[in-house]
Steps between C-alpha positions, in 0.01 A plus 500: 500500500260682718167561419306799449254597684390768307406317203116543386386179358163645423494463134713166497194422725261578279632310230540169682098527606421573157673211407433269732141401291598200324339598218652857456837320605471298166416774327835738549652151499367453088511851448885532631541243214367699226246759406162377504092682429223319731377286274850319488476498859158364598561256217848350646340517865134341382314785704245709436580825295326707808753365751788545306427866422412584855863363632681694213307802620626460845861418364507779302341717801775425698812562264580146441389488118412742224289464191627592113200566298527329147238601250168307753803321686632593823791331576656421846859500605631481852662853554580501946828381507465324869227285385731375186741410777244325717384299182851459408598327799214277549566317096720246463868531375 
């Protein structure tokens, strides 16, 4: 198979930078698991609330997650379906 050179990569691009924080990377990786609101999050990762929120805003800036509000709750769910195959692929079988 030959490949093509006119592929644009730009957004696949994008995702892999976004993801290649090792923080944000466990993030989709727990949130590709389940639904989750921040406090879940920082909880599970032991971080401050502050740094969690700022790497969910970026996620969600850049189409890989979106936020469900709940009553107070927002909660997070992994919604770019490259990044779910990126995540995918790094877990164990």
């Amino acid at each position: 198979m030959a490949f093509d050179k006119s592929m644009n990569f730009s957004a696949d691009a994008e995702v892999l930078k976004v993801l290649g924080h090792p923080i944000r990377l466990k993030i989709v990786a727990g949130l590709c698991t389940q639904e989750c609101n921040v406090k879940h999050i920082w909880e599970c990762l032991g971080l401050p609330q502050a740094t969690v929120s700022q790497h969910l805003a970026l996620l969600k800036n850049k189409g890989i997650i979106d936020g469900k509000r709940d009553g107070v709750e927002v909660h997070y769910s992994v919604i770019n379906e490259f990044a779910k195959r990126i995540i995918n692929s790094l877990l164990p079988r």
